[in-house]
C-alpha positions, 0 to 999 in steps of 0.5 A: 500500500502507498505511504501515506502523507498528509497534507498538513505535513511541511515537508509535503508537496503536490505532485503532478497529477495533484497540481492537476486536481488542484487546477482541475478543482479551480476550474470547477469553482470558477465554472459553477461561479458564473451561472449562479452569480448570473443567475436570476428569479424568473418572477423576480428579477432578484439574484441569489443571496451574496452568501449563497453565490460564494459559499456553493461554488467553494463547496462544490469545488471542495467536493470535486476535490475530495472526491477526486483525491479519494478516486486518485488514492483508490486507483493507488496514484500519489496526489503528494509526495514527501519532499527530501530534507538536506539530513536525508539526501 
């Protein structure tokens, strides 16, 4: 089984196909963002709440991400890799 390395340890840095599911998550957000920033009531003409139109795209792209890392980390692909000390090389 793959090490695992935690996101939270300063020594860990995404590897490739992280920085990929990284972009991958940005663009999602940013995707979900227009239409519901856009986004009208037929009967009103009235936008979404303020903090309904930030908060769901940041979700969303969480989501995308969490899941994206869970399906990456099944199929044995890192999304992080411990980077070397100077004491270890």
């Amino acid at each position: 089984m793959a090490e695992r390395i935690s996101p939270d340890d300063d020594k860990a840095k995404p590897t490739c196909v992280g920085c990929v599911l990284m972009l991958l998550s940005v663009a999602v957000i940013f995707g979900v963002a227009l239409p519901i920033v856009r986004w009208r009531d037929p009967a009103t003409g009235q936008p979404l709440p303020r903090y309904v139109a930030i908060v769901t795209p940041l979700l969303i792209g969480a989501a995308v991400h969490g899941i994206g890392s869970l399906f990456l980390k099944l199929i044995g692909v890192r999304v992080w890799s411990k980077r070397e000390s100077e004491a270890e090389r």
